[in-house]
C-alpha positions as a Markdown table, in Angstrom:
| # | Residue | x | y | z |
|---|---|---|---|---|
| 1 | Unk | 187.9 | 114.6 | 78.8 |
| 2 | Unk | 186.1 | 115.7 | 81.8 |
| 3 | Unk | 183.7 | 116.7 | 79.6 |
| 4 | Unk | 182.9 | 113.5 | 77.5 |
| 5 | Unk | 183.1 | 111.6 | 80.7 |
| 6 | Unk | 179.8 | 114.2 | 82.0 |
| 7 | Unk | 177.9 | 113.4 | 78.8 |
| 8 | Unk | 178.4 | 109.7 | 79.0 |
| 9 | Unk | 177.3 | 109.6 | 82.4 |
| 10 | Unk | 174.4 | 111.8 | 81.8 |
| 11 | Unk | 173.5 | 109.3 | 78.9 |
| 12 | Unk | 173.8 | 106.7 | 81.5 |
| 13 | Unk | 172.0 | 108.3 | 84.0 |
| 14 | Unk | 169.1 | 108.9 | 81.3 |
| 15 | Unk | 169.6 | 105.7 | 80.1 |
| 16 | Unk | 169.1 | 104.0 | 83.6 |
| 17 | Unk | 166.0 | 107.0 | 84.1 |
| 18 | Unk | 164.5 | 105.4 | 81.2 |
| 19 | Unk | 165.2 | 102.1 | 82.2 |
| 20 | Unk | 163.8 | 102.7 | 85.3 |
| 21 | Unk | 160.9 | 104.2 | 84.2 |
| 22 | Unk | 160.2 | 101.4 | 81.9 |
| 23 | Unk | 160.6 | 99.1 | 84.9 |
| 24 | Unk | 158.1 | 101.2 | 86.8 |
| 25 | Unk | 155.8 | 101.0 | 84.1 |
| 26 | Unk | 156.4 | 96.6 | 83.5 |
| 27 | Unk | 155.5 | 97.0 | 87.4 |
| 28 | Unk | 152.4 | 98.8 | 86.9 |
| 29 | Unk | 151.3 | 96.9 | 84.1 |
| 30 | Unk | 151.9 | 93.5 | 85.7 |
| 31 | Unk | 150.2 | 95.1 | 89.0 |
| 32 | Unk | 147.2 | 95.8 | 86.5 |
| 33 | Unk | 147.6 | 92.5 | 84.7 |
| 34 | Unk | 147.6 | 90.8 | 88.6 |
| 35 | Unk | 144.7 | 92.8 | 89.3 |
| 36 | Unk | 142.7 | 91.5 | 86.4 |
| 37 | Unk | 143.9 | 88.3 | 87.2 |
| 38 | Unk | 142.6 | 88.2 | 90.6 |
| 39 | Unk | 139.2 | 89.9 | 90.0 |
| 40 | Unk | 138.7 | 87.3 | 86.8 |
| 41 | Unk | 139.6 | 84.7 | 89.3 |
| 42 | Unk | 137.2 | 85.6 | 92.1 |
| 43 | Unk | 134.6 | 85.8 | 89.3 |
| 44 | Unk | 135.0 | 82.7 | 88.4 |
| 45 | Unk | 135.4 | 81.2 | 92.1 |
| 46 | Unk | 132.3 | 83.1 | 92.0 |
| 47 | Unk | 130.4 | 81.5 | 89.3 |
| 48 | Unk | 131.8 | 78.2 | 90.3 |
| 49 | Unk | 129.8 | 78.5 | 94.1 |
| 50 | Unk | 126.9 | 79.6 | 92.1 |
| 51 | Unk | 126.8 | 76.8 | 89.9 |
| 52 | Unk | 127.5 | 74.4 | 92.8 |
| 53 | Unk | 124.5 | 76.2 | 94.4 |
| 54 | Unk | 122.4 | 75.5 | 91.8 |
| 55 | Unk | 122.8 | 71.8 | 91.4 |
| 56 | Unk | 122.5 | 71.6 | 94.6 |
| 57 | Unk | 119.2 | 72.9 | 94.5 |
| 58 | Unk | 118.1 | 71.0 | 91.6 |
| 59 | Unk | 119.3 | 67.7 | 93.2 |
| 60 | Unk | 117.3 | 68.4 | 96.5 |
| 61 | Unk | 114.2 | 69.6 | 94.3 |
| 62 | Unk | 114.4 | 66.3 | 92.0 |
| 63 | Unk | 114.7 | 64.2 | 95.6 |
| 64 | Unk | 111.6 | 66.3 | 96.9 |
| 65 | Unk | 109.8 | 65.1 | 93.8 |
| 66 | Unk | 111.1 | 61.9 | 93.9 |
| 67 | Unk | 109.8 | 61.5 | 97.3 |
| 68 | Unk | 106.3 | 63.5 | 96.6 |
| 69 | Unk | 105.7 | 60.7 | 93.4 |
| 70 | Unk | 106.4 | 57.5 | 95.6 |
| 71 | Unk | 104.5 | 59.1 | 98.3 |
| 72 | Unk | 101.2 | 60.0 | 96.3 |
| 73 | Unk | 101.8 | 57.5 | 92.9 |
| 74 | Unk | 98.8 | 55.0 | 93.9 |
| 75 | Unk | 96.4 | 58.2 | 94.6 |
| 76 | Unk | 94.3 | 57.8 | 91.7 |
| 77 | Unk | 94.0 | 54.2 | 92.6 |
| 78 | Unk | 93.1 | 55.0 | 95.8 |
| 79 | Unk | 90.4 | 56.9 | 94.7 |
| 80 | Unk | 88.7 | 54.2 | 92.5 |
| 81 | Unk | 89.3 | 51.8 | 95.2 |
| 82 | Unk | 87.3 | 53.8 | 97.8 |
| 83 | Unk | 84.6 | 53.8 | 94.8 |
| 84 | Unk | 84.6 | 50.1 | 95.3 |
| 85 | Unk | 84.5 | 50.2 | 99.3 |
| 86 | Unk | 81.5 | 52.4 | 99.2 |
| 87 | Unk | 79.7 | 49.7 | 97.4 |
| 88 | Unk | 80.2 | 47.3 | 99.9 |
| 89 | Unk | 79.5 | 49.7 | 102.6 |
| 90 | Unk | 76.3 | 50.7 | 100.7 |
| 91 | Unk | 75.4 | 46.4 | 100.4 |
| 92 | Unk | 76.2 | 46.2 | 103.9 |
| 93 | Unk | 73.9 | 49.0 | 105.3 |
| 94 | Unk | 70.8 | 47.2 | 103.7 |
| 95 | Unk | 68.6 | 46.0 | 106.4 |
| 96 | Unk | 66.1 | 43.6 | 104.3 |
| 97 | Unk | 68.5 | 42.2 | 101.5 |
| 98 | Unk | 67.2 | 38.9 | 99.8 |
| 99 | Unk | 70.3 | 36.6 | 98.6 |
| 100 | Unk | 69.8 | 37.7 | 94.8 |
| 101 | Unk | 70.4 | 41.5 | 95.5 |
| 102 | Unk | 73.2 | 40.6 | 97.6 |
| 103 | Unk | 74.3 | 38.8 | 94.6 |
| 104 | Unk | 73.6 | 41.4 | 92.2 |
| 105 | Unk | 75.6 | 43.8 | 94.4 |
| 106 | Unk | 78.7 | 41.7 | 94.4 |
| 107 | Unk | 78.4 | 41.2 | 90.6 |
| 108 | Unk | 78.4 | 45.1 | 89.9 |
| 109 | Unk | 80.8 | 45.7 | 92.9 |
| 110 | Unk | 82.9 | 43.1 | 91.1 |
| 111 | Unk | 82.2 | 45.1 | 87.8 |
| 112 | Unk | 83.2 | 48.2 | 89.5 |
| 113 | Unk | 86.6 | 46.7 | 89.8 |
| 114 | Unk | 87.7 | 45.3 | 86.9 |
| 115 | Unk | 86.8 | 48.6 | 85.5 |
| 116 | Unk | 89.3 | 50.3 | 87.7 |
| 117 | Unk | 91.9 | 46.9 | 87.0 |
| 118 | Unk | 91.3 | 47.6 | 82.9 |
| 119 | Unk | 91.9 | 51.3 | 83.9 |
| 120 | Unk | 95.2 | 50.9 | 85.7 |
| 121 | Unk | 96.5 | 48.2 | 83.3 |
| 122 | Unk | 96.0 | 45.6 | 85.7 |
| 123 | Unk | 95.5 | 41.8 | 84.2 |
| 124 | Unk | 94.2 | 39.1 | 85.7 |
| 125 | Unk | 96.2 | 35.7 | 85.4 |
| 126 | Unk | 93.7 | 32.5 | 85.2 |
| 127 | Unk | 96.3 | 29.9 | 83.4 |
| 128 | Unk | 94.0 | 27.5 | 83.7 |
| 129 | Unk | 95.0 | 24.8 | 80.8 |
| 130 | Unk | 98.1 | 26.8 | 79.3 |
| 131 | Unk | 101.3 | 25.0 | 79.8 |
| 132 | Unk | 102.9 | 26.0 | 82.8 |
| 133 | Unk | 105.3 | 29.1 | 83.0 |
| 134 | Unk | 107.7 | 30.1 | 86.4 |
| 135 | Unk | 107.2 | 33.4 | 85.3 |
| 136 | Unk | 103.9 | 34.1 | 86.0 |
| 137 | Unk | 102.9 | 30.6 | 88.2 |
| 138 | Unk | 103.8 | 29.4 | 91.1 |
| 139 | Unk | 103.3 | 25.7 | 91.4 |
| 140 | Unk | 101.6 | 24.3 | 94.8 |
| 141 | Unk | 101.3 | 20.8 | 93.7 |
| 142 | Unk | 101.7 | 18.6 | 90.7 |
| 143 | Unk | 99.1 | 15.6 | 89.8 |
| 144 | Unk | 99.7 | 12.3 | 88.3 |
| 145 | Unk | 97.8 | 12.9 | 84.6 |
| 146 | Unk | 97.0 | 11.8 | 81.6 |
| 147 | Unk | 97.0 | 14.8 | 80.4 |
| 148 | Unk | 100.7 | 16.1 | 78.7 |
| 149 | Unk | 103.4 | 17.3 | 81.7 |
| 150 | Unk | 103.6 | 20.2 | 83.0 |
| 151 | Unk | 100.2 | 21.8 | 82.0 |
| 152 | Unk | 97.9 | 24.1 | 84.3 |
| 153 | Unk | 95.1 | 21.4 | 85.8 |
| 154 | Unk | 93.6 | 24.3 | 87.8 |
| 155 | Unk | 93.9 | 27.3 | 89.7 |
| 156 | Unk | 94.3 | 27.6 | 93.6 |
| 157 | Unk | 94.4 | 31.8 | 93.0 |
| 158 | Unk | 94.3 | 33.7 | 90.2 |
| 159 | Unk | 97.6 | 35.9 | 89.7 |
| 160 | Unk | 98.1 | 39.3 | 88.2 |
| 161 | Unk | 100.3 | 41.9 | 85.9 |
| 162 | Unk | 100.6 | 45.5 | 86.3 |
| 163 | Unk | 101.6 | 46.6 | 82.6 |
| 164 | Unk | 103.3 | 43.5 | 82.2 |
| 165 | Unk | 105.3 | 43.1 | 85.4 |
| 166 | Unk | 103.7 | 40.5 | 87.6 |
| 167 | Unk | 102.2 | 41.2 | 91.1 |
| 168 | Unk | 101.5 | 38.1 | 91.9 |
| 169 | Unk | 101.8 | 34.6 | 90.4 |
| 170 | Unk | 99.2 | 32.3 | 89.8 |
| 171 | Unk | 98.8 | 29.7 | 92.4 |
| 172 | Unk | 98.3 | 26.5 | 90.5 |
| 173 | Unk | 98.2 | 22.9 | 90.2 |
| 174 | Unk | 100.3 | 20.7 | 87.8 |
| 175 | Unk | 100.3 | 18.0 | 85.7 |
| 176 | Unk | 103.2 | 15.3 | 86.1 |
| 177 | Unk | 103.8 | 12.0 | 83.9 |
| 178 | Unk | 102.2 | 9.0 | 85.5 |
């Protein structure tokens, strides 16, 4: 029986070998599995910094543009304008100017202008007889008429509209009932 006893408890002894073997080998594989785990992760972390990176630097580039547009947006303007001022420095350096060349100046100075105005998309407000409107008038007084309530009598200053926002209202005078 001695006998039977060795074989069962070499079978066990290979059985546990194998058993420990296998066990060595789930370690190793789940030590390779962790491994690839860990370098996927720090990939990943990895690509996640870089993307955070990136946005970063997009946002800060849009802000710099941002910044560079309100900064520089009227500089076409400002260079018609100075157009305009050169004029007037031009009428102004004339020594012997009669009052009719002085006028003619102003008239294409004036020109000059609403050229750069149609050019921009700037429009000139004169309400002058159109009913009145809070939205693009601003009413400095209001006159007994016989005329119908409420309407433009005339124009203190003419107001205007950059593509249909307004820069300034129309100061006017309004009719009221009698």
């Amino acid at each position: 029986m001695v006998k039977k006893d060795t074989k069962t408890s070499d079978k066990k002894k290979v059985g546990l070998a194998k058993t420990e073997k296998e066990s060595t080998e789930n370690i190793q594989t789940d030590e390779k599995k962790g491994n690839a785990q860990t370098e996927k992760i720090e990939e990943l972390e990895a690509q996640i910094l870089y993307a955070k990176a990136e946005t970063e630097n997009a946002r800060k580039r849009a802000l710099d543009e941002m910044d560079k547009a309100r900064k520089y947006a009227i500089e076409k303007l400002s260079l018609e304008i100075l157009l305009v001022k050169d004029s007037l420095d031009a009428a102004l350096s004339i020594e012997k100017a009669s009052l009719q060349s002085y006028k003619d100046g102003v008239e294409l100075t004036l020109k000059q202008l609403n050229s750069i105005f149609d050019k921009f998309n700037i429009e000139e407000l004169d309400p002058h007889g159109e009913k009145f409107d809070p939205n693009f008038h601003q009413a400095m007084t209001m006159i007994e008429s016989d005329k119908e309530p409420n309407k433009v009598l005339s124009v203190i200053q003419k107001g205007y509209k950059l593509n249909d926002r307004v820069l300034r209202p129309a100061l006017v005078t309004v009719s009221k009932e009698k």
